[in-house]
C-alpha positions in Angstrom: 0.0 0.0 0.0 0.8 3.5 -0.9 1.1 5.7 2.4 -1.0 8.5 0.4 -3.8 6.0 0.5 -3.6 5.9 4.1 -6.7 7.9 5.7 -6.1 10.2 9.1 -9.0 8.4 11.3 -7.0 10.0 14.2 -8.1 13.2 12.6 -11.4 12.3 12.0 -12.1 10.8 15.2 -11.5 13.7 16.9 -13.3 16.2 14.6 -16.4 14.1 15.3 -16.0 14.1 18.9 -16.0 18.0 18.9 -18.9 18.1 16.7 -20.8 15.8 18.8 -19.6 17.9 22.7 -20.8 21.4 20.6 -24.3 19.5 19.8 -24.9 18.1 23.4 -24.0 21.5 24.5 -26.5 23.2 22.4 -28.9 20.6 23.5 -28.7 20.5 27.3 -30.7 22.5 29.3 -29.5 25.9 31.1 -30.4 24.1 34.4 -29.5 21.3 34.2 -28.7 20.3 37.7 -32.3 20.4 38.7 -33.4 18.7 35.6 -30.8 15.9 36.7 -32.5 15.7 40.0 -36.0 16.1 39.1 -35.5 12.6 36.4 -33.8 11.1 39.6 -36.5 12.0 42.2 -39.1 10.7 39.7 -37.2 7.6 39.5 -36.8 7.1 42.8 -40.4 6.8 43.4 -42.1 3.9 44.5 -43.8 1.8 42.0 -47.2 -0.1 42.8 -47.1 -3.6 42.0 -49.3 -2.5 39.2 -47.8 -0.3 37.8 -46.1 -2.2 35.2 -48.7 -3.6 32.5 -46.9 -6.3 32.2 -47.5 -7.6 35.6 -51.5 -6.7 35.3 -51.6 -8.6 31.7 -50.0 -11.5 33.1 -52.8 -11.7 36.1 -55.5 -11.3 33.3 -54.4 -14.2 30.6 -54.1 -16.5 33.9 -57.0 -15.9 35.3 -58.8 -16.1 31.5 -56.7 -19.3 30.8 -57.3 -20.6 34.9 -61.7 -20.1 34.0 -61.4 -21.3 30.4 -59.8 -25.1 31.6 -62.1 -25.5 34.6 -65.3 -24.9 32.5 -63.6 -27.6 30.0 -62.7 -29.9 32.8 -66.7 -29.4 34.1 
């Protein structure tokens, strides 16, 4: 290989990196400290045991699927 084939990634890498820290800059909130600790008070929070659907749909197709095979085994 020819060393003017060879491509600078070092060069490239870093270019994208400072693109990328301008954008998250330009994206971040001016208070950003109590948007930090807002997201981590609401995740915090206590969750019912319902409060996942996936729990809830679970309960439902079992109790569906418990009535459906004892009116078949009556």
């Amino acid at each position: 290989m020819d060393s003017d084939n060879h491509i600078d990634i070092r060069r490239l890498v870093r270019a994208h990196g400072a693109r990328q820290l301008t954008i998250a800059r330009l994206r971040a909130p001016a208070d950003w400290e109590g948007e930090l600790r807002s997201a981590l008070a609401a995740h915090r929070e206590p969750a019912s045991i319902f409060a996942g659907s996936d729990l809830r749909l679970f309960v439902q197709s079992f109790a569906m699927f418990f009535t459906a095979t004892m009116m078949f085994l009556l």
